[in-house]
N, C-alpha and C positions, 0 to 999 in steps of 0.2 A: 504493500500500500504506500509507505513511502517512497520507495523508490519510482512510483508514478507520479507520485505529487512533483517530486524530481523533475522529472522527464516534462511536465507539466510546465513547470518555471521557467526551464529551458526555453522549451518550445514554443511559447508564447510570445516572449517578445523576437524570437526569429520570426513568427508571421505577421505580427505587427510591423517590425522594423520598416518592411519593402513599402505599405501603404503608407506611412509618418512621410519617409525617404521621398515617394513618390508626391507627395502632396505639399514638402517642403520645395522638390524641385518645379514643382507647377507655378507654386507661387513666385519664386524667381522669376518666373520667365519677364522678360520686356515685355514694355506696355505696347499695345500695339499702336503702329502711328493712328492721327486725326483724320477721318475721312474729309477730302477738302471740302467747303459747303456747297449745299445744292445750287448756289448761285452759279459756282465754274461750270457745271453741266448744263442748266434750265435755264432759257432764254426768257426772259419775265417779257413777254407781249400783253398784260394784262389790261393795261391804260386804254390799248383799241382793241381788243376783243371782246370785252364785258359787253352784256345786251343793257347796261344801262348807256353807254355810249353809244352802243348804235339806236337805244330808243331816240337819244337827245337829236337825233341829224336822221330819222327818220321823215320827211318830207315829200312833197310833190317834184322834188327836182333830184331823188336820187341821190345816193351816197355820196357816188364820186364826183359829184357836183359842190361840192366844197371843198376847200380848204382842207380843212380837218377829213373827211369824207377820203380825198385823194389820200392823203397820210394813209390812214387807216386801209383802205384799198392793197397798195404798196404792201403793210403789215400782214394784210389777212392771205398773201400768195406764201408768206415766206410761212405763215401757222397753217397753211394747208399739207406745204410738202414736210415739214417737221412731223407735223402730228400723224401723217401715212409711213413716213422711215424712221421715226423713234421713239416709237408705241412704247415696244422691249426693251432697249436701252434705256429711256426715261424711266421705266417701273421699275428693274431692276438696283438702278442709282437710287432710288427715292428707299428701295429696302431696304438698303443695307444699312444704315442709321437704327433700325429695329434690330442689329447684332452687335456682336464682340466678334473682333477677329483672335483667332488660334492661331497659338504661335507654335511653326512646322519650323525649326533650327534654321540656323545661315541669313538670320535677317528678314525671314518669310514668314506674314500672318496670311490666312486664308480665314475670308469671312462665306460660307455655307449654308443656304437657306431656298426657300421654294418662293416663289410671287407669281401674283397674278397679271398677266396683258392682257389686253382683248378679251376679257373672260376665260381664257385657258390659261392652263397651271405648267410655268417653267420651274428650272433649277439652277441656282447661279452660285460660282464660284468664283471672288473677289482676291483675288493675290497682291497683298502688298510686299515690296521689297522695299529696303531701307539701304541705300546709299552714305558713303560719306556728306557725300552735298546734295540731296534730292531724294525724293522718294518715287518708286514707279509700281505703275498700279495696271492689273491685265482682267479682267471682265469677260469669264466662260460662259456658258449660256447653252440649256441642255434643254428640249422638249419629248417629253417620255415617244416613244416610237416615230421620231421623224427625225432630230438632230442631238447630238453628244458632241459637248464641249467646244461648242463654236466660239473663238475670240472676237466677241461681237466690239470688243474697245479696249484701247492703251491709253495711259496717259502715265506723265510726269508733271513733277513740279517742285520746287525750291524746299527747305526744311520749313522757311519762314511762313508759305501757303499762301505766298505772295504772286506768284505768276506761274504760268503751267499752260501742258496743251491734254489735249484729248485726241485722239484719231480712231474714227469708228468705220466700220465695215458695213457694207450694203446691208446683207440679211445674209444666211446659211446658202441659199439659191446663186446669191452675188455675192460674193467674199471679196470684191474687189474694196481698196480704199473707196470711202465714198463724202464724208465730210471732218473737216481739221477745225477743232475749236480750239483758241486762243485765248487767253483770259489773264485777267492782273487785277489786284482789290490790294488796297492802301490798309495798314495796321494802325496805321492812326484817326482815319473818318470811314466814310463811308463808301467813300468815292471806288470805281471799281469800274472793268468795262468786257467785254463777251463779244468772240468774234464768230459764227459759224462759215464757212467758206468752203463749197462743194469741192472736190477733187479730186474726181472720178477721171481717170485719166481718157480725153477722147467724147467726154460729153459734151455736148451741147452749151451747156450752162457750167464748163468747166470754168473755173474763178472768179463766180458769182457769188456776191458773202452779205450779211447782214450782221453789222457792227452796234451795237447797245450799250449805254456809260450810263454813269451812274455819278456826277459831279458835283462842284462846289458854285458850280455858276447860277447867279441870282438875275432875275427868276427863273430862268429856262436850266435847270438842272439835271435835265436828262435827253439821249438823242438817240436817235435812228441814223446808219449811215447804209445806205440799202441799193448794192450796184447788181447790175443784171449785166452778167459776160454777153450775151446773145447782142446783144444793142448797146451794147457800149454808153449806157444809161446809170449815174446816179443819183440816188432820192437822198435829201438830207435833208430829215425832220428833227427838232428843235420841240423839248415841253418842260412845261411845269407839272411835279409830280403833284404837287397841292392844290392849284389854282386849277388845272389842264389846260389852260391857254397854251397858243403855240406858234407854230409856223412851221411850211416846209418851202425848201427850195429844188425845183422840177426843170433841168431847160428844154427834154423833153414833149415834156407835159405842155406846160404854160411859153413855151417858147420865148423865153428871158431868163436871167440870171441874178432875178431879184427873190426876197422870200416873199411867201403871200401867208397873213397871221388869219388865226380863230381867237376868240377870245373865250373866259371860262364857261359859256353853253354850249361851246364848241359852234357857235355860227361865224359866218366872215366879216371878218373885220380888216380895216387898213392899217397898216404895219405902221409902228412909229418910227 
């Protein structure tokens, strides 16, 4: 009987040891890096797509028969082709803020988790790697019986989370590069700016990009720079995030190279 009690004492913190062991080395591990915010990824078109903006410039003479109207026109081509090629990639990015990344050794978290697109149910696998000077980030994307592990996005960016790019791929079907986003946000305001810029090598609308800031300028604090490769065409719209007064300038459009203002019901006004 003693001699089990023995064997007893022994053997018990030998099976303890490995889980302590293993639960003290868990806790070590590095924290995982900061996901950068959803701002580097999500183009905020909200100012001209909301239906209370288009209530406000609802009238007998048609949207793009103003000012503001044209603007928002210009905005709603670039939130049609977005919201058709970046259903998945957008929901995917918005997940993973609902996790923790695991840390796989040599500098590599991997964040794992299931979301929803379009009503069907993916599975994504987020790899951060940690650099001396940068961090880089790869976005898997798996749909139970039709694709595994497609790198639907890359991106890089500073330790600071100061500037960075993204480069996303068509879809599983077109694996080809398809749009390069650009991005920089200031650590001391708010100020901050998003480039999206097609680059599908051989398209149509190859180096056609729509530019968005985020500034310090009074009152017009925020801007659209919105060029169309095909036509050799830039929009450059000009607002107030508070007021929404505004202005764009169109040489296109209005055939001159002056701005033409809205003022806050978004109707037209003369520019001062």
């Amino acid at each position: 009987m003693k001699k089990k009690k023995w064997l007893t004492y022994i053997t018990l913190p030998i099976l303890i040891f490995p889980l302590v062991f293993n639960s003290c080395e868990k806790d070590n591990d590095p924290d995982a890096p900061d996901l950068p915010p959803v701002s580097t990824f999500i183009l905020d078109l909200s100012d001209f797509i909301s239906k209370k903006s288009m209530d406000a410039t609802a009238d007998t003479k048609g949207l793009v028969a103003t000012n503001w109207g044209w603007a928002a026109s210009n905005v709603l081509v670039w939130n049609a082709v977005l919201t058709v090629n970046l259903i998945v990639p957008v929901a995917s990015f918005y997940e993973a803020f609902n996790h923790e990344g695991i840390y796989e050794g040599n500098n590599e978290w991997v964040w794992s988790y299931n979301f929803m697109a379009g009503g069907v149910s993916h599975k994504a696998e987020l790899h951060g790697f940690l650099t001396a000077d940068e961090v880089l980030w790869e976005m898997y994307v798996s749909k139970e019986d039709v694709f595994t592990d497609f790198l639907w996005y890359s991106g890089s960016h500073d330790l600071l989370r100061t500037e960075g790019q993204w480069i996303l791929n068509g879809s599983p079907d077109s694996p080809t590069a398809y749009l390069q986003i650009d991005w920089t946000r200031s650590e001391t305001d708010d100020s901050a700016d998003i480039k999206y810029q097609i680059i599908t090598p051989g398209g149509e609308e190859y180096g056609s990009y729509i530019s968005y800031g985020r500034t310090n300028e009074v009152p017009l604090d925020r801007f659209y720079d919105i060029y169309i490769a095909s036509t050799q065409n830039l929009v450059e719209i000009e607002w107030s995030k508070t007021t929404k007064e505004g202005r764009v300038k169109d040489y296109t459009h209005y055939q001159d190279a002056l701005w033409h203002c809205w003022d806050s019901s978004l109707q037209d006004v003369a520019c001062e």
